[in-house]
C-alpha positions as CSV (number, residue, x, y, z in Angstrom):
1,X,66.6,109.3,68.8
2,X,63.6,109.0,66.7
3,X,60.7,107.0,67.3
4,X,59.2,105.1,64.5
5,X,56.6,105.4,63.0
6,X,54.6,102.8,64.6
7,X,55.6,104.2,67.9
8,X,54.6,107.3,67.7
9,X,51.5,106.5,66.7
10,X,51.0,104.4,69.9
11,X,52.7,107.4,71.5
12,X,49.8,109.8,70.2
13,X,47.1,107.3,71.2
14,X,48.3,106.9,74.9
15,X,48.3,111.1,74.7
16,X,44.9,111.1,73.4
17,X,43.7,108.6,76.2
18,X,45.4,110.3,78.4
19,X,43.4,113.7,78.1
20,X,40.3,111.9,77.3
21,X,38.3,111.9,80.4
22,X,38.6,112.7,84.0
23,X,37.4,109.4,85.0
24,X,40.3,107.5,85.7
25,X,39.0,104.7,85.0
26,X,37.6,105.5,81.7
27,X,41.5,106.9,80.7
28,X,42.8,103.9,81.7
29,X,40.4,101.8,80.1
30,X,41.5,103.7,76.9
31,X,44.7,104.1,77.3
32,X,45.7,100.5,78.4
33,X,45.6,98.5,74.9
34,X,48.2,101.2,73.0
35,X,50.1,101.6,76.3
36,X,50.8,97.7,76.7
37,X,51.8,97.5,73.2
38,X,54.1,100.4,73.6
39,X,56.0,99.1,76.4
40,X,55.4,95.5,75.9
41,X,53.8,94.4,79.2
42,X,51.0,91.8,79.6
43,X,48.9,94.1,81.9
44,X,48.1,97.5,83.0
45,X,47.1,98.5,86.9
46,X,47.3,102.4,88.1
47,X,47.6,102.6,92.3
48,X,45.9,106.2,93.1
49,X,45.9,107.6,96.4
50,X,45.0,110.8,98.1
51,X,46.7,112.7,100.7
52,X,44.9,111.7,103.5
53,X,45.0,108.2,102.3
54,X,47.6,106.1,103.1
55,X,47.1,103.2,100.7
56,X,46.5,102.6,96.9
57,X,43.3,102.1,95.2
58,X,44.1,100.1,92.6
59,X,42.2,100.3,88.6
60,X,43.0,97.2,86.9
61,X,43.1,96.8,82.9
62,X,42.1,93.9,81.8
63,X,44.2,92.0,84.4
64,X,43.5,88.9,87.1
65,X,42.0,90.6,90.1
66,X,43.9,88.0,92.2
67,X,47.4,90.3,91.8
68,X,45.7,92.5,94.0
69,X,43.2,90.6,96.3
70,X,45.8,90.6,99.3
71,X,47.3,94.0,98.4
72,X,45.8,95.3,101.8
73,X,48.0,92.9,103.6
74,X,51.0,94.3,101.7
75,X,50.3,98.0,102.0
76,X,52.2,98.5,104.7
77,X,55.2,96.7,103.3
78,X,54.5,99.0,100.0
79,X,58.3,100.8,99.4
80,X,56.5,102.7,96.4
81,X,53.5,103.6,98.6
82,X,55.9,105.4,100.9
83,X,58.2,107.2,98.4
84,X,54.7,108.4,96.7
85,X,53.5,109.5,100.7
């Protein structure tokens, strides 16, 4: 299947952002307006962790800190925090 026109142009765009920086939050600062638009979503968050961490830090996009202000709480109830683990 072929992507239009339109697509991949957001396509190339979330590559670009994507290789931009190794500041993640400076990639997803660039990447988030093309990527939302490419899959249709109303915001953007990334969870990052380290091995020795067991929990997500989480860069918000342009999105309501209040999704996340009890995600502490919730960590350990996290099903994708323990399939990433």
């Amino acid at each position: 299947m072929q992507a239009s026109a339109g697509k991949r142009r957001l396509l190339d765009d979330v590559r670009d952002a994507l290789g931009s920086s190794l500041d993640l939050r400076e990639v997803v600062a660039a990447a988030e307006p093309s990527l939302r638009r490419l899959v249709g979503a109303d915001y953007l968050a990334l969870g990052v962790t380290a091995p020795a961490t067991p929990a997500l830090e989480w860069i918000l996009a342009d999105m309501p800190t209040a999704f996340f202000s009890q995600y502490a709480e919730l960590a350990p109830h996290d099903f994708v925090l323990r399939a990433v683990m």
